[in-house]
Structure formats: C-alpha cells, structure tokens
C-alpha positions as CSV (number, residue, x, y, z in Angstrom):
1,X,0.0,0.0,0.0
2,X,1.0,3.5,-1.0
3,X,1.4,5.9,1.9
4,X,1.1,9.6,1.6
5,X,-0.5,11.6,4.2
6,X,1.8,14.7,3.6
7,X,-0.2,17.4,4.9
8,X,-1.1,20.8,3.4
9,X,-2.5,24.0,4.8
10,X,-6.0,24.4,4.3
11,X,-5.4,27.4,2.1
12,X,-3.6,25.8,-0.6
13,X,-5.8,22.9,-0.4
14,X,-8.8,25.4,-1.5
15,X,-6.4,27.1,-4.4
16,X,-5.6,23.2,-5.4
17,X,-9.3,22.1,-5.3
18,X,-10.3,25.8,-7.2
19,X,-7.9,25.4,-10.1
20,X,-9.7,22.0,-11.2
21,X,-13.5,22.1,-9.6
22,X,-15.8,21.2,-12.3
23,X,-17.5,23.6,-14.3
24,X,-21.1,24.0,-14.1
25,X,-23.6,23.1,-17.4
26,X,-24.7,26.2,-18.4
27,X,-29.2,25.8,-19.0
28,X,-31.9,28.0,-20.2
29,X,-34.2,28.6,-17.8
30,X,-38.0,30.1,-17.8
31,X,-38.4,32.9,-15.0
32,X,-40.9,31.2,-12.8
33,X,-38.3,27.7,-12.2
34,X,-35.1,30.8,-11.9
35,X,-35.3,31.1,-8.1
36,X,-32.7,29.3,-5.9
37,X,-30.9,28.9,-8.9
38,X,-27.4,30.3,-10.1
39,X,-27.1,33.2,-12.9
40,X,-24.8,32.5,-15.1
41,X,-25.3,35.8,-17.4
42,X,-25.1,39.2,-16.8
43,X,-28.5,41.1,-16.5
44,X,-28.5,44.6,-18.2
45,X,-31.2,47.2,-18.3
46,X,-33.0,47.4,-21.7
47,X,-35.7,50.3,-21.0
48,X,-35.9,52.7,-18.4
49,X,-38.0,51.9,-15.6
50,X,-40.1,53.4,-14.8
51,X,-40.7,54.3,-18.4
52,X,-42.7,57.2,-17.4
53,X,-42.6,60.1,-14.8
54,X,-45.5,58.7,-12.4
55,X,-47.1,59.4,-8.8
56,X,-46.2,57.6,-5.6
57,X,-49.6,58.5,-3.8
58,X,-53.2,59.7,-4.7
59,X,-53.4,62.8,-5.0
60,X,-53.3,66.1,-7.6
61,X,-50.6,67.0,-9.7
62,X,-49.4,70.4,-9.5
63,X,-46.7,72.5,-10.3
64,X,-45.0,72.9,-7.1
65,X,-44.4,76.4,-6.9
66,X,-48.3,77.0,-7.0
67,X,-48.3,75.4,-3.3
68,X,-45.5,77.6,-2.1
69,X,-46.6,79.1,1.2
70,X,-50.1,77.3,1.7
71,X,-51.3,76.3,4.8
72,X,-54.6,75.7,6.5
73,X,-55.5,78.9,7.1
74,X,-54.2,80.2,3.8
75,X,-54.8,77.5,1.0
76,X,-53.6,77.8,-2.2
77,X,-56.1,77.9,-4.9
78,X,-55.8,75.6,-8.0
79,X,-57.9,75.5,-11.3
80,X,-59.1,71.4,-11.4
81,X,-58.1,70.2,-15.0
82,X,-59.7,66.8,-15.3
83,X,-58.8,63.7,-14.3
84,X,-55.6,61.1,-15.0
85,X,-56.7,57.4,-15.9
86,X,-54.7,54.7,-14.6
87,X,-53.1,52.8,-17.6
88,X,-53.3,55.8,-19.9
89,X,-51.2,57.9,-21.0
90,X,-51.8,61.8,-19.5
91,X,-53.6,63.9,-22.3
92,X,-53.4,67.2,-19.7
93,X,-50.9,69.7,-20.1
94,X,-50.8,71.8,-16.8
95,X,-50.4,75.4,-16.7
96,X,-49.5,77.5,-13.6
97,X,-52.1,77.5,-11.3
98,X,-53.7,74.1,-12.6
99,X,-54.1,71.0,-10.7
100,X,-55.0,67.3,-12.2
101,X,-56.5,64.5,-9.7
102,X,-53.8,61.6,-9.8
103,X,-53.8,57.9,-8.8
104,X,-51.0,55.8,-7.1
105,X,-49.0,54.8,-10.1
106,X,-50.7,57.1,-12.6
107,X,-48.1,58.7,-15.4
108,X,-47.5,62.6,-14.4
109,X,-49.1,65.2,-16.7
110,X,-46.7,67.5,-18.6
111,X,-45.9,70.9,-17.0
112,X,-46.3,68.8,-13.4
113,X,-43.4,68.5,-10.6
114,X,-44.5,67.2,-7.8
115,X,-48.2,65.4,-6.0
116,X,-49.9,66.6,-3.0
117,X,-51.7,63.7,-1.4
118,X,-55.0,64.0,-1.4
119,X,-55.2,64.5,2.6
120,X,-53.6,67.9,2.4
121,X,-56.4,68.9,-0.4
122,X,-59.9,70.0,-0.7
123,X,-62.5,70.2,-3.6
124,X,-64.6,73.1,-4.5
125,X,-66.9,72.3,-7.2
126,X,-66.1,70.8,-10.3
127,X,-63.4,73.4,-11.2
128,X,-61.4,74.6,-8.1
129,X,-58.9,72.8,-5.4
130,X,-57.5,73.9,-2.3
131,X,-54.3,73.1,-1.3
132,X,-53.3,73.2,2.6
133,X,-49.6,72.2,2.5
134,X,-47.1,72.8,0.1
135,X,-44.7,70.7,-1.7
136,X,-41.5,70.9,-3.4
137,X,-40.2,69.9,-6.8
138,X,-40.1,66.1,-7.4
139,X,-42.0,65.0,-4.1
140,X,-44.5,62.4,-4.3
141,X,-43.5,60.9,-7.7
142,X,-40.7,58.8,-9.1
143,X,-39.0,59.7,-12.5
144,X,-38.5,58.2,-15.5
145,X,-36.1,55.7,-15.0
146,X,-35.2,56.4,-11.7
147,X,-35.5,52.9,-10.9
148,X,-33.5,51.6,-13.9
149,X,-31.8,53.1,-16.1
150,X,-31.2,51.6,-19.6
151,X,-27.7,50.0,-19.7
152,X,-27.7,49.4,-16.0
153,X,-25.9,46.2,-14.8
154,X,-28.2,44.7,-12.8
155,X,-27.1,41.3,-12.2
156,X,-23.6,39.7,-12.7
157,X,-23.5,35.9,-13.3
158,X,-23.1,33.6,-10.2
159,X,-25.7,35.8,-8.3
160,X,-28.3,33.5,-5.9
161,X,-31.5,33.9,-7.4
162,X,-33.8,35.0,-4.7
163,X,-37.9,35.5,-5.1
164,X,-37.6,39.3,-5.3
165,X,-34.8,38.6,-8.0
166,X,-37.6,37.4,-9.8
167,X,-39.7,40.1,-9.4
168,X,-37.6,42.6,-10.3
169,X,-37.0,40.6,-13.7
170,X,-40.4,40.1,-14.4
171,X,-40.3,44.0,-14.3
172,X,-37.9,43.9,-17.0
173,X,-39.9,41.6,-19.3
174,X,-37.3,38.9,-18.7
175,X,-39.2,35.4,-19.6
176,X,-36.0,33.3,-20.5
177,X,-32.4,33.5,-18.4
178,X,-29.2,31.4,-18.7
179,X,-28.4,29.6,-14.7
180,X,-26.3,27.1,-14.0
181,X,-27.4,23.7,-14.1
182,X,-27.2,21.4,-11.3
183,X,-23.8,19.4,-10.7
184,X,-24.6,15.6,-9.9
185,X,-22.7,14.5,-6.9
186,X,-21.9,10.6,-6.4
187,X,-21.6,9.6,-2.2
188,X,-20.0,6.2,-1.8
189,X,-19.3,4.9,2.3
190,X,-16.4,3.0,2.5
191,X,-15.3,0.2,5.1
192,X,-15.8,-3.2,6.4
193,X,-17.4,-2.0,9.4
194,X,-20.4,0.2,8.0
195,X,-24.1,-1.5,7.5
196,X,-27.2,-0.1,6.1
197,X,-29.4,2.0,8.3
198,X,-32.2,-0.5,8.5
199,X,-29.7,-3.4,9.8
200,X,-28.7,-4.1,13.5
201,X,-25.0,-3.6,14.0
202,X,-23.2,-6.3,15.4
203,X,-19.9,-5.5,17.6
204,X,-17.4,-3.6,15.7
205,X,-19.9,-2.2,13.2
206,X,-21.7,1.2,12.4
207,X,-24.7,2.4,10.4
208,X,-24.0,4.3,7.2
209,X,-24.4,7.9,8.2
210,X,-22.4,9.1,6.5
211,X,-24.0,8.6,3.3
212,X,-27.2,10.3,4.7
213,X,-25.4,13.3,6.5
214,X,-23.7,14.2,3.0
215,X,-27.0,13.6,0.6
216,X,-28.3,16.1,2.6
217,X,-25.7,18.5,2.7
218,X,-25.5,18.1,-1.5
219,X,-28.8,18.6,-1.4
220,X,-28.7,21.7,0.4
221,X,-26.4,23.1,-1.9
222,X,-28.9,23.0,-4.6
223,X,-27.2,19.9,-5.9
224,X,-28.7,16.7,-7.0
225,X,-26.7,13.2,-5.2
226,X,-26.8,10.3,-5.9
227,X,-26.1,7.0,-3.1
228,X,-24.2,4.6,-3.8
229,X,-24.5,1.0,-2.1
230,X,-21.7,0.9,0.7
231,X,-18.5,-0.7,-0.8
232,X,-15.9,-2.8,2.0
233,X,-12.3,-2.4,2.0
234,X,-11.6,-4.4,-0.7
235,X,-9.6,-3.2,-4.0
236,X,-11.5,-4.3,-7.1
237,X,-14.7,-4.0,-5.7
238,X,-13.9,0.2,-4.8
239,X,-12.5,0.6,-7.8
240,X,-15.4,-0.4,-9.8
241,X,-17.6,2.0,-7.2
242,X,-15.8,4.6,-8.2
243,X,-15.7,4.0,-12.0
244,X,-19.3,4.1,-12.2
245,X,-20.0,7.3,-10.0
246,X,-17.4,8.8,-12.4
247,X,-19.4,7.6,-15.3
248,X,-22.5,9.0,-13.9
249,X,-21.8,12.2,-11.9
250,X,-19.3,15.6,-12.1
251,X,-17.7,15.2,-8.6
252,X,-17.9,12.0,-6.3
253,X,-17.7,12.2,-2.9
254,X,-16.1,9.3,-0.5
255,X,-16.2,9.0,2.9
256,X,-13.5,6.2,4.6
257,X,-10.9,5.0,3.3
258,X,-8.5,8.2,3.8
259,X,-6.2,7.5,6.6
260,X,-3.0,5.6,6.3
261,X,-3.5,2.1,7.3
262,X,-3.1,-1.9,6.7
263,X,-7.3,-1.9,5.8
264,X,-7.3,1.6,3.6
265,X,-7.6,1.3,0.1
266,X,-9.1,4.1,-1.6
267,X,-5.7,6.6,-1.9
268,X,-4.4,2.9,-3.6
269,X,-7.5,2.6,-5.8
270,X,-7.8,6.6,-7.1
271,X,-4.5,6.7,-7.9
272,X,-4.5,3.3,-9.9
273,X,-7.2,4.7,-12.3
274,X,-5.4,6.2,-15.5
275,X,-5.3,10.2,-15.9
276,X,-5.2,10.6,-11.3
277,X,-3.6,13.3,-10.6
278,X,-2.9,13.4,-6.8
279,X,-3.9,17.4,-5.2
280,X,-3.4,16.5,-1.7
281,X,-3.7,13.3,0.7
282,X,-4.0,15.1,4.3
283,X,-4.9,18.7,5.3
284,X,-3.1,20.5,8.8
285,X,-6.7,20.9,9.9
286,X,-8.7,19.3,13.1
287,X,-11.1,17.9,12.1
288,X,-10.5,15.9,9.0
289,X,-6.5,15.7,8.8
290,X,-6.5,12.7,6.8
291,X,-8.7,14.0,3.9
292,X,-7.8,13.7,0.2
293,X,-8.9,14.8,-3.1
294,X,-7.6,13.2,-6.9
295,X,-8.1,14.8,-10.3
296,X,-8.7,12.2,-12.9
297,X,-9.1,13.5,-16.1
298,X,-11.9,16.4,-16.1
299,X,-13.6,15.2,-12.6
300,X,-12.5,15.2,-9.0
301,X,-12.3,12.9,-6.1
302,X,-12.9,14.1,-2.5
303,X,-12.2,11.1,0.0
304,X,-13.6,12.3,3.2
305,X,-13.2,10.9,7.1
306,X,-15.2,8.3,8.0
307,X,-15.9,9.5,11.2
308,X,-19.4,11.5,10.8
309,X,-18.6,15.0,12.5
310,X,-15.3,14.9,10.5
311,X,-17.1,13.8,7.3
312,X,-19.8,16.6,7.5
313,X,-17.0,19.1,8.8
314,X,-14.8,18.9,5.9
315,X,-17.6,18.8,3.2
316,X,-19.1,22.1,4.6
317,X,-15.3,23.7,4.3
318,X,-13.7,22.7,1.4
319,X,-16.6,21.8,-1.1
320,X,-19.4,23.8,0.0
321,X,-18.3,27.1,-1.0
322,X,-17.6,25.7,-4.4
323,X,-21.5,24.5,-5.0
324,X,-23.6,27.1,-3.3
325,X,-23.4,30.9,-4.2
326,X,-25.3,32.3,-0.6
327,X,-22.8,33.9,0.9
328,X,-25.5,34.8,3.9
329,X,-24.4,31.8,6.2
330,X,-21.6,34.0,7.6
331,X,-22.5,35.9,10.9
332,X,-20.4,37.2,13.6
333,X,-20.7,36.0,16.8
334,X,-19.6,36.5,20.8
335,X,-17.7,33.7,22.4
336,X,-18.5,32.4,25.4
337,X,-15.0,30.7,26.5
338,X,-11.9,30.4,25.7
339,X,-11.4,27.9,23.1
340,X,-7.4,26.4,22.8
341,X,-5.6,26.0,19.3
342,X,-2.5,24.0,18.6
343,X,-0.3,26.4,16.1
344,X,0.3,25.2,12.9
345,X,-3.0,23.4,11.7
346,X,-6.6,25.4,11.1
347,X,-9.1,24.4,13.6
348,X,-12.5,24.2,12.5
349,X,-15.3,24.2,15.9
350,X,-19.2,23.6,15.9
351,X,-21.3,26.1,18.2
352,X,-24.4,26.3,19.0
353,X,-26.1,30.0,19.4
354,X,-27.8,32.0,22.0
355,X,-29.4,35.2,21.6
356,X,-27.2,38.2,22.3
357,X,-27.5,41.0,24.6
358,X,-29.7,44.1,23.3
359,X,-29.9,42.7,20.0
360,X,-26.0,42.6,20.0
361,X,-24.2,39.7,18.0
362,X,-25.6,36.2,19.4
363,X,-22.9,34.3,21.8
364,X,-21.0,31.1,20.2
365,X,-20.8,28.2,22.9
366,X,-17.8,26.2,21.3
367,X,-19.3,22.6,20.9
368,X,-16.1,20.3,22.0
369,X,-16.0,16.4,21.8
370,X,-14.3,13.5,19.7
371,X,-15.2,13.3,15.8
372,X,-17.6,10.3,15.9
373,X,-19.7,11.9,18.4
374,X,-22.3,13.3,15.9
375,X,-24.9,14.5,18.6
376,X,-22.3,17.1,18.6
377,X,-23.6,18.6,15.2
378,X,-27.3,17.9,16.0
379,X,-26.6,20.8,19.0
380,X,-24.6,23.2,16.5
381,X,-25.7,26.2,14.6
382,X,-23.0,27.1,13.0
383,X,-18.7,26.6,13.0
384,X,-15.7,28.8,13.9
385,X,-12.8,28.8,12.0
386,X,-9.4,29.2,14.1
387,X,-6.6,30.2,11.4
388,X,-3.1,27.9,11.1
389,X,-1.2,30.5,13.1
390,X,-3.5,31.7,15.7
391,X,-2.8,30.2,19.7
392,X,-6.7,30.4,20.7
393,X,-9.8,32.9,20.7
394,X,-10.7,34.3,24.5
395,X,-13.7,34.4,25.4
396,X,-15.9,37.4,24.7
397,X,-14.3,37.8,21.4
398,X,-15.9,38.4,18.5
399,X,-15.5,36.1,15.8
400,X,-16.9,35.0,12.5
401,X,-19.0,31.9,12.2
402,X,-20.8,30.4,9.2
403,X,-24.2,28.5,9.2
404,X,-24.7,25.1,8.8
C-alpha cells in the first residue's frame, strides 16, 4: 500500500481544489423555475423603468411652486383640469395655477413636478382645489427611470437567485435566463465496518451515516446526489464504485478510506485509475486531517473521514463554497470561552447559538468532543474557524461563524 499523508495548509488545499473544480452546465431557464438557482449571465437594463414620470400617492398633480406658502389657514387655490386614468397615458398639459387628480402609479401630466396627497387637499366644485400644504419639486412621484436606467448592470452571473430577483425581472420583461445547471454528486461509504441504516450492527460495526449526512448537505447546496451502495475495503470492488460514480456524476464524494492504514484502500485505488492526478492526501486541519482529493481527467475525487462530525466538517469547508453561491451563512458571533488551538493546523469548531445581549451579535458556545460523536452537530448552529497560526480565541471575542 501506498502511503502519503503529507499534509497541506488548508489554504492551498482550496487554491488546489479551485484550479480543477468542475464547471457547471450552463441551461436556459424560464423565470418562474429561476429562483434558488445560479445566474450565469449578466442582467443589463433594456428600457428605463419606470418608463414614465408617475405618482407615488393619490393625489393632484401640480406645479409645485403654486403650493408655495399654503397652509390651513391660507390655502392655495388651483384650477381642477380633469382627471388622470390609470393605464393611460396623461392627455393634460398643466399650466400655472392648474391642478390634475392623480392615482397611485398614474403617469404625471406635462408641465407637473410634484403630488400633493389628497389629505392635504380639498374640492370646491367641479373646477377649483385647495391646497393646505405645500410641496416641493419632485416629491411624491418617481422619475422616469429612476429605478432603472437603460444599460444598467443589474445582475452579474453567479448571483443567488432569490424570489424578489424574480420580481424585479419580471419588471424587465425577462421570460428566458441562462443559470447554471445542477452538478450531480456521487456519495460512496467505504469500510468493512459500516451497515445499512435499517440493519442491526453487530460489535465492531456502524450504520451508514455518512452517506445520509452528505445527501443532505448536497442537497442543500442545490445539488442533486446520488447513493451509492456501501463498498468494503476491498480493492477491485472500490474501484469499480468509483468508475461508475465517475461515469455517472461531475464530482464523487467518499467517505472512509483516507487514513493511512493496513485496511485503507481508496488513496491505492484513485490513484490506480489512468489520468489521477494526486492534489493532496491530508490537510493541517482538526477535524479531517487525513482528507484527500484526486483529479482524474476532467472530474475530482474528495475522499472524506469516515468519522461523521469529521465527514460533514470537511464537506461544509472545502466543497461547499464551491457548490452554493449564498454567501449569507456568515454571521459574527460573541464567544462564550476560551477555546485552545495547537499552532500550525486550522481548527474548525461547531457552536451552538444564544441570543445576544440588546440585540448585539448572538454568543457562540464552542461545541467540543471526539469526531464520531455526531450529537455534537445535531446541538450546533454554526462553526468557527481558528486560522493555522492563531494560539486560541478568548472568550468574549468576537468572531466570524458560518451557518450550517
């Protein structure tokens, strides 16, 4: 057996798994299937919106400077002009001293500035208005393309599409956008010891959770995986596994089989396969050290821990930011004790979250314990990141933290 487990820092590791992460298909996609989904085209303005000059509030359009100094005790008087239809375009020209009764949304007659809501207004008749408050030049209304502008860059490719996204490109008239498709992500648990779910383990055995835990996580990611039947320690038999989640999928994900020892194949089998390229067999991070990932040909191998909290860890720091573009899982946070870090590895620590003080940033309780323990990520919100040279956070520190 081939031994490796040279470590690297975490940094490179990202820069290594960057320079050969496969790319995403590129799809059409109709407007109302876009959200949650990844642009992969820049969005630019083609009209000015709004395309018209139009009110924000009922009301009557004036010229402003015919409500200069009006009040309740001295209103200004305004000649009433007729009426603006919603949906129509204004046939009134307005001349000083004229007024024109305006709807919410209604396009703005010519020779008026501003809108004076309808509260601060009275009608006399069918021909006269008086106007108790004044208002100043462009108030109460929205101009033409004030909103967009034509040419505008709205949206630059890998943006998260979100539902007012779609809103504001249904504004635009947009029916038909280019996103990126979906990757397909094999999951294959490795080792003698792991059963399926449904079985009773016998001494010296464990239930596939691993498998599970990371279908979920892909999933999450806006991926699509696929399970694999678990595969033992046994050459041929992995490396057919892994052929066929090759065949079938853009990335594969292993979990087991990574650390150096008498019953580990999979570092053995990867390489075996013709056109592996090794990027790294062990990071200088707790958890996860002896984590690996192999190029082979267009597509990449990520063998993961076998231990779950170690497993789930490592998939939410190095492959994560590579599949979902929400960048809102990162918060800052209080701690609420000292946490200890050895120099020269990152430390990656679940916490769980309590409400801050006065609305303040939330306290991080550091969630400690061995890397098969995996109530400890049922209790956690969220993970702190310690970096390779650091000696420790104290508590009361404020640090950043990203979601689970």
């Amino acid at each position: 057996m081939t031994e490796f487990l040279k470590v690297v820092k975490y940094e490179e590791a990202i820069e290594r798994i960057a320079a050969c992460f496969p790319l995403r298909p590129i799809e059409s996609c109709g407007l109302l299937e876009a959200s949650g989904k990844v642009l992969a085209q820049e969005i630019v303005g083609s009209e000015d919106l709004p395309a018209f000059n139009r009110s924000t509030v009922d009301g009557y359009a004036v010229k402003a400077g015919d409500s200069f100094g009006s009040s309740e005790s001295l209103p200004a008087y305004l000649t009433y002009r007729g009426e603006i239809k919603m949906g129509q375009a204004a046939a009134i020209d307005l001349e000083r001293g004229q007024c024109a009764w305006i709807p919410t949304g209604g396009m703005m007659p010519s020779g008026a500035d501003a809108v004076v809501m309808v509260e601060y207004t009275e009608r006399l008749g069918d021909d006269s208005v008086l106007v108790y408050r004044p208002v100043g030049p462009g108030e109460n209304l929205m101009l033409r393309g004030e909103d967009v502008s034509q040419g505008q860059s709205l949206f630059t490719p890998s943006q998260l599409l979100r539902p007012q996204d779609i809103g504001f490109l249904a504004s635009l008239g947009i029916e038909q956008l280019d996103v990126y498709g979906t990757y397909r992500i094999g999951i294959i648990s490795t080792g003698d010891e792991i059963v399926p779910i449904q079985a009773q383990p016998g001494l010296g055995q464990v239930r596939d959770v691993n498998t599970y835990a990371l279908a979920a996580a892909v999933k999450d990611c806006g991926s699509m995986p696929t399970s694999y039947p678990v595969i033992k320690d046994e050459l041929e038999g992995l490396r057919e596994g892994v052929l066929q989640a090759l065949a079938e999928n853009d990335l594969v994900l292993l979990s087991g089989g990574s650390s150096v020892g008498i019953m580990d194949v999979t570092i053995d089998v990867l390489m075996s396969i013709p056109g592996a390229e090794l990027l790294f067999h062990g990071l200088a991070v707790k958890p996860g050290k002896p984590t690996l990932a192999v190029k082979i040909k267009d597509q990449l191998v990520i063998g993961l821990p076998g231990h779950p909290v170690s497993s789930l860890m490592m998939f939410y720091i190095i492959c994560r930011p590579f599949l979902k573009a929400d960048k809102r899982h990162r918060i800052r946070v209080k701690l609420s004790q000292n946490i200890a870090s050895q120099p020269g590895r990152d430390d990656f620590i679940p916490i769980s979250l309590t409400e801050g003080e006065a609305g303040l940033e939330p306290w991080g309780r550091p969630l400690l314990g061995k890397s098969g323990l995996m109530s400890i990520l049922a209790l956690a919100s969220a993970y702190i990141h310690i970096p390779y040279e650091q000696q420790g956070v104290l508590a009361g520190s404020f640090i950043d933290a990203w979601l689970f």
